[in-house]
N, C-alpha and C positions, 0 to 999 in steps of 0.2 A: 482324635481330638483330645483323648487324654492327655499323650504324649505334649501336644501344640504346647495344653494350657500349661503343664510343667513348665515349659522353656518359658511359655511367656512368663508364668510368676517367676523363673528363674532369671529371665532379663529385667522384670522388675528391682531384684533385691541388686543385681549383680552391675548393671550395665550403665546407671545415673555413677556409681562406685567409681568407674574409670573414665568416670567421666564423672555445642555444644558442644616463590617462582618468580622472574622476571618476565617472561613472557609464556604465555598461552600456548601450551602442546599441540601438535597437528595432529590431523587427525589420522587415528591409526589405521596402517596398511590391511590389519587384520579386519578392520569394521564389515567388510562387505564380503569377506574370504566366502561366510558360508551361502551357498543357494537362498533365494530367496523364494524358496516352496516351504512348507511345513515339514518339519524336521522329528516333531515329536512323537512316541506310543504312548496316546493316554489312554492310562488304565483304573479301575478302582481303587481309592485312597486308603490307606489303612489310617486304622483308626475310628472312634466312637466319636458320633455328635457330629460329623462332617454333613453339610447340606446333602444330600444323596446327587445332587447335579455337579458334586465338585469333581476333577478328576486331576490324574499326579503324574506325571511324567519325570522322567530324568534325562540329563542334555552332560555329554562329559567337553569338558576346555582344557585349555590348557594351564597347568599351573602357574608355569612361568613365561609369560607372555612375549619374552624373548627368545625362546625357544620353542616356539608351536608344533614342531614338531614330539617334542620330547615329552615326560608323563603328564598324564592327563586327571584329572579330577572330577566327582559328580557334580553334579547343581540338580537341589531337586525342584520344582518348578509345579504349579497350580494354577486350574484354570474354572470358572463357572462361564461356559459359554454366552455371549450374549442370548437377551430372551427374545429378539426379536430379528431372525437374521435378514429377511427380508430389509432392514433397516441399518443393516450392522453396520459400522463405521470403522472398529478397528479393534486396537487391544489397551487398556486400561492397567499400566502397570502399579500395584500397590507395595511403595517399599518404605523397608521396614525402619524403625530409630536404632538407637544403640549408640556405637556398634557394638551389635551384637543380638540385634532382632532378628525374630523371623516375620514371614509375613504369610507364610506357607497356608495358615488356616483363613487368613483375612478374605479370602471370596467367599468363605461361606461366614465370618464374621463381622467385623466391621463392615464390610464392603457391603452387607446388604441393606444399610442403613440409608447408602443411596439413594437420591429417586429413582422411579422408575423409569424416567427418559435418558436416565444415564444406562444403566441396568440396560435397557434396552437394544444398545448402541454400541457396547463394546463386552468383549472378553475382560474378565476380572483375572487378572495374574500374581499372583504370589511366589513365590522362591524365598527360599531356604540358604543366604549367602554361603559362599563357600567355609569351610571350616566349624559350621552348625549342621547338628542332625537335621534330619536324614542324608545333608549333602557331608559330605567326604568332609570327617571330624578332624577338629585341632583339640589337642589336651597341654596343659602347662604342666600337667601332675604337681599342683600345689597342695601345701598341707590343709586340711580343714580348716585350723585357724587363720589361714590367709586368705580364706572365702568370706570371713565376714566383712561387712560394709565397711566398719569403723578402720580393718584395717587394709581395704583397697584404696579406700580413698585415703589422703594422704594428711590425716589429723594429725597435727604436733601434740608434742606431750605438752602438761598443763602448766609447764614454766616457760611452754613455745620453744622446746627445744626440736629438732629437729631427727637426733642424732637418731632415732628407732626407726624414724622413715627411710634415713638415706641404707640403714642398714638392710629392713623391707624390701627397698628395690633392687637393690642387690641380689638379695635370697628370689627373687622371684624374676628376675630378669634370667639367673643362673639356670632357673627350674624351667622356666620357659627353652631358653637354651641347649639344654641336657634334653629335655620331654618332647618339645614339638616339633619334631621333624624336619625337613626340608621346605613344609609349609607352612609354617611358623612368619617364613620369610617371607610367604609371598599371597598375605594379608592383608589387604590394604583398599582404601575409596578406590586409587585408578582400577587394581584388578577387579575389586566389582562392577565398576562401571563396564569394565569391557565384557567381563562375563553377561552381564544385561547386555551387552549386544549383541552376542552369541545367542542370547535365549530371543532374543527381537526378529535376530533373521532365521533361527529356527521357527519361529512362530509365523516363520514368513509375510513378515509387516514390514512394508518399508518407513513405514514409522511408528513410534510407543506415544499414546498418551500416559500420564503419569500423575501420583498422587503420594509424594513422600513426605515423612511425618519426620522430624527431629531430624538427626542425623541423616536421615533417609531423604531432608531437605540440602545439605553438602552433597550428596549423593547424583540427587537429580541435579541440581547447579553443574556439577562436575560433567555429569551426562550432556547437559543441554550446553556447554563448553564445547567438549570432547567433541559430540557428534551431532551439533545443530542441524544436520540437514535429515537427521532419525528424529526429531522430538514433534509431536502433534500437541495436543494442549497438558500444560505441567503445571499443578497446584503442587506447589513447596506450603507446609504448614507446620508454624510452628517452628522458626527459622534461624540457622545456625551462620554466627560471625565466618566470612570466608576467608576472614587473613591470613593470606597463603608463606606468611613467616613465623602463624602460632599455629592456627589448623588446631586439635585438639585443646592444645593447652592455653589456647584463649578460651576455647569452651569453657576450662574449668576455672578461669577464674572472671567469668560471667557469674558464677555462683555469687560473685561478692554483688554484685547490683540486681541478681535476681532474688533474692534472700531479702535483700531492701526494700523493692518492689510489692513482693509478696506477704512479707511478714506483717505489716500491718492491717491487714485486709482477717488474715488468723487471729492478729487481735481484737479485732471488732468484731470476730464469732466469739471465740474463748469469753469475751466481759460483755456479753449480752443476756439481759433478764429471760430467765425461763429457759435459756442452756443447760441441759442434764451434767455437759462438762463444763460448766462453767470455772474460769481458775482465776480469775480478778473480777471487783466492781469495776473498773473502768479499765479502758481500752491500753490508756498509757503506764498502768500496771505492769500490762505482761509481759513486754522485754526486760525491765530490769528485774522481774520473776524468775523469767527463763534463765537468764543469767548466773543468776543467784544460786539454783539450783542447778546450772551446769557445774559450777565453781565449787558448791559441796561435794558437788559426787566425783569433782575430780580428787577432791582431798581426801574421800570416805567409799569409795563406789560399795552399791549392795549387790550382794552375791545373785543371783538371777540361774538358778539351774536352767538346763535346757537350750540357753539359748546361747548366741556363739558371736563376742564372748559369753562364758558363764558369770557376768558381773552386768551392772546398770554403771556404767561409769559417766564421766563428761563427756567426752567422745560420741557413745552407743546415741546421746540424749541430744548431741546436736546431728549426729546420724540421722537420728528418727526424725530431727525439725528437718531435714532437707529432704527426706521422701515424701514428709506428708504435705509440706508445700506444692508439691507436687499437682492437689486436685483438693479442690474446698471438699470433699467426701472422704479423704483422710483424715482433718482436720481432728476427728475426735481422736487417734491414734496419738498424735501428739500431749492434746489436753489428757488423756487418763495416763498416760507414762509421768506427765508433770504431777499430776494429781497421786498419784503411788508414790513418788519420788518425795514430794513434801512431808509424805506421810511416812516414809523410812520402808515401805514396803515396794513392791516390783509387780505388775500383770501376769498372770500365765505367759510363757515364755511364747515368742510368735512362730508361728509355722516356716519350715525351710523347705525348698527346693531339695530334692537329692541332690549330691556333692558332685555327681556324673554330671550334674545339667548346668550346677557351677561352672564345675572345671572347663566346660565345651564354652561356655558364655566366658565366661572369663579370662579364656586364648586367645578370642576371635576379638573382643576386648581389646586385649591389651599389644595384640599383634599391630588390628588396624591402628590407635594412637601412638605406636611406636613406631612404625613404616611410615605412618603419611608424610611424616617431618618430624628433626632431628630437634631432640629438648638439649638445653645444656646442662652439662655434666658438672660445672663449680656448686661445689655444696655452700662456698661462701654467699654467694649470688641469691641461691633460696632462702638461707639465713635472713641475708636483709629484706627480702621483699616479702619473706611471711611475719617476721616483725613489723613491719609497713601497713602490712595486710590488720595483722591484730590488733594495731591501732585504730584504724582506721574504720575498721570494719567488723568487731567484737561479736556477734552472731556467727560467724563461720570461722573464728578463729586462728585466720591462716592458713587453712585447707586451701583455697584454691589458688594460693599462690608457694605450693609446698614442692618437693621433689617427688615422682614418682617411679615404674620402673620404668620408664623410658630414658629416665636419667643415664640407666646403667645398661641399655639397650647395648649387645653387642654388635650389632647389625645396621650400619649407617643407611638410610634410604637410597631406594635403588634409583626412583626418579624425583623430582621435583613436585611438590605441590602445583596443582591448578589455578590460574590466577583468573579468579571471574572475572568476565569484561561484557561489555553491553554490545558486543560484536556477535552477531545472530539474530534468527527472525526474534519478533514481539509473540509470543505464544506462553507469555508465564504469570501466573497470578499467585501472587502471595497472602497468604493469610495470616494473621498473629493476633495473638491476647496480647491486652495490653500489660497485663501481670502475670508471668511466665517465670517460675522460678530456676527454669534449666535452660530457656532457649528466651534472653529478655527482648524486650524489646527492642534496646539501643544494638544487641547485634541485628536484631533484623533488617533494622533502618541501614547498617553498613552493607547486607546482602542486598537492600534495594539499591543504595547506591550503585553499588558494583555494576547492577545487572541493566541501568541504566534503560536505555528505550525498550528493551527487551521484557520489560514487566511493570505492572502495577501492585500495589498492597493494599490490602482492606485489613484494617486494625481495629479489631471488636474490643470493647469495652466488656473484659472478663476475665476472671482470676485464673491459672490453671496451664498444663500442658499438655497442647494438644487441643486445637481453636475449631479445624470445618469438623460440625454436626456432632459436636463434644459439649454443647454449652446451652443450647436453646436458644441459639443470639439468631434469631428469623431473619434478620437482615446479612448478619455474616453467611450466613446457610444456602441464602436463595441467592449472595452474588455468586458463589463458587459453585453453587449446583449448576447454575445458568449458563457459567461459562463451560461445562464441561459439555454442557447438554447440544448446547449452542454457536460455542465459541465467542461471545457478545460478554465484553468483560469493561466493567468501566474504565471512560477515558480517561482519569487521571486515578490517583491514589483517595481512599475514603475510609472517612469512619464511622462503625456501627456503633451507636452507642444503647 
């Protein structure tokens, strides 16, 4: 469990950073290749703090899905058997956000926050996507400095120039290049999707229930596409734009309307009476605060030992506004960075991840956003649209309308993005906060579009990312418990408020 929680704090810092077709693929020849008996040897998990009922198998694929013959790769794979087999119904797959999550510890984590009629009823499954430990690792071998947040994500300098970025993705487009292998290339949403189905008919299910979070909701979309006649009931939560002509890089510039959404909700904590962080009397203070003190620190940054950069500049300070929007329980990480910041001084510098659990997160990253779909390469084109972005939208400063390294991606996509379509059974329920700083809500309303008769959304009234059994919303909770429990999912679209 040690190990899990590294990655997971390492896909915390590393994986918001890189980041939320014409017609619809058929469905692959390979979906049914393997037996459909139980394929796997599960053994004891390594690792501390693991439910002692959890257990770990490994399932090897094939890399390159065109070639199924040729080299093969692990997938490691976790399971807490249902508790009640006499009742069992099937398998419950939990996948992960990112890219570049795991989900490997989620049965004996998250997952047991369940009820107990879901718990009862299915196998809890986790995996370890390909290119993340324990399953068969990708590395970019980047430099420490290119593992910080400020500069994965794709900040302009503070006169909005561009030029350090496009150079960034270069240096790391190369290093990826030079470093990651043969598998480097073949990182991507379809080949997880397919590898979940390798792990589906080794688990010998002719169908997956499913419960993906972030990214992990494209995922399942892509899944319940792919292979509609493998999907039993699928909560997407927490839900990512599927414009299969941005694919990632519409994700990141959802940033600029989730940033909108969110920030004011931070300001009515921040200027509220009897806040320990309090940083304004009143609410409509703290933007043009934040501001203020983005814009000095880009002209003065202070030095900050320890942490990477070793500086508090503009960048680091609207970095930290987009993680900690993330969940109103960040919120103070923000206010005492503002509050040091006014003050000419810095916090103790914040805890990292080993640079090993980066560089793993940070291939598997930058592989899938660069595979799924081709970005464009004119550096003039980013120029104006993140000047666009700056205007328009001052809080993120053109970040997500910036170049990145997929810009300078050597590797053109091997297939087409997935185009969602409302073609396939009704088996999917969606979830969303209404204030989602990474996954907003206006992309989720295009995912419900897309998916058309094929699903409903329940949209809670709540700040935050990451909406079932995250929030206390008793109404959001016991629609999505009920449907898994059940199958019985409301006739139309609802809100919890």
């Amino acid at each position: 469990m040690k190990q899990s929680r590294t990655l997971r704090a390492a896909w915390l810092t590393v994986s918001a950073a890189l980041l939320g077709l014409a017609t619809p693929l058929s469905v692959s020849p390979h979906a049914t290749a393997a037996p459909l008996s139980p394929a796997f040897h599960w053994t004891r998990c390594a690792g501390d703090g693991l439910d002692p009922r959890q257990q770990c198998a490994s399932l090897k694929v094939p890399m390159d899905y065109a070639d199924p013959g040729g080299r093969t790769i692990d997938i490691a794979v976790s399971r807490i058997p249902a508790a009640e087999p006499a009742t069992r119904r099937g398998a419950l797959l939990l996948i992960p956000g990112g890219p570049g999550n795991t989900s490997l510890a989620d049965p004996s984590g998250k997952a047991q926050k369940l009820p107990q009629a879901v718990r009862d009823q299915y196998d809890l499954i986790g995996f370890a996507p390909r290119g993340l430990a324990p399953s068969t690792t990708a590395d970019c071998g980047l430099r420490h400095a290119d593992l910080a947040m400020s500069t994965l994500r794709p900040w302009p300098a503070p006169d909005g120039s561009i030029t350090g970025n496009v150079a960034t993705a270069r240096r790391l487009a190369q290093a990826c290049a030079r470093n990651g292998g043969e598998l480097i290339r073949h990182i991507s949403t379809l080949d997880e999707v397919q590898d979940i189905d390798r792990i589906r008919a080794a688990l010998g299910e002719q169908r997956l229930a499913a419960w993906g979070v972030s990214y992990g909701t494209y995922v399942g979309a892509v899944y319940s596409q792919r292979f509609p006649q493998h999907t039993d009931r699928v909560v997407l939560d927490s839900n990512d734009d599927p414009d299969p002509t941005l694919v990632e890089r519409g994700w990141l510039h959802a940033y600029e309307h989730g940033v909108e959404d969110t920030f004011p909700e931070f300001a009515l904590w921040a200027a509220s009476a009897g806040n320990p962080h309090r940083v304004a009397a009143t609410a409509d203070e703290v933007r043009p605060l934040f501001l203020r003190l983005a814009a000095r620190l880009d002209r003065a940054p202070l030095p900050w030992p320890g942490a990477n950069p070793p500086e508090l500049n503009g960048n680091v300070l609207r970095q930290t506004m987009l993680d900690s929007l993330y969940a109103p329980s960040r919120f103070p990480v923000l206010a005492e960075l503002m509050l040091a910041a006014r003050h000419g001084t810095v916090p103790p510098a914040p805890n990292q991840p080993p640079d090993q659990a980066l560089q793993n997160l940070a291939a598997v990253s930058i592989g899938t956003i660069c595979n799924d779909v081709a970005w464009p390469a004119s550096t003039a084109d980013y120029r104006t649209a993140v000047a666009e972005s700056r205007r328009r939208y001052p809080l993120t400063a053109g970040m997500p309308r910036n170049t990145m390294v997929c810009a300078a991606w050597p590797y053109p996509p091997r297939r087409p993005p997935v185009r969602i379509t409302g073609q396939g059974p009704s088996d999917i329920l969606l979830v969303q906060n209404a204030r989602d700083v990474a996954t907003p809500l206006s992309g989720a309303r295009r995912l419900r579009r897309a998916l058309g008769a094929r699903a409903v959304m329940v949209t809670v009234d709540a700040t935050g990312h990451n909406a079932y059994l995250a929030n206390g919303n008793a109404c959001g909770d016991r629609t999505v418990s009920r449907f898994l429990a059940t199958g019985q999912r409301p006739d139309r679209d609802m809100y919890c408020p």
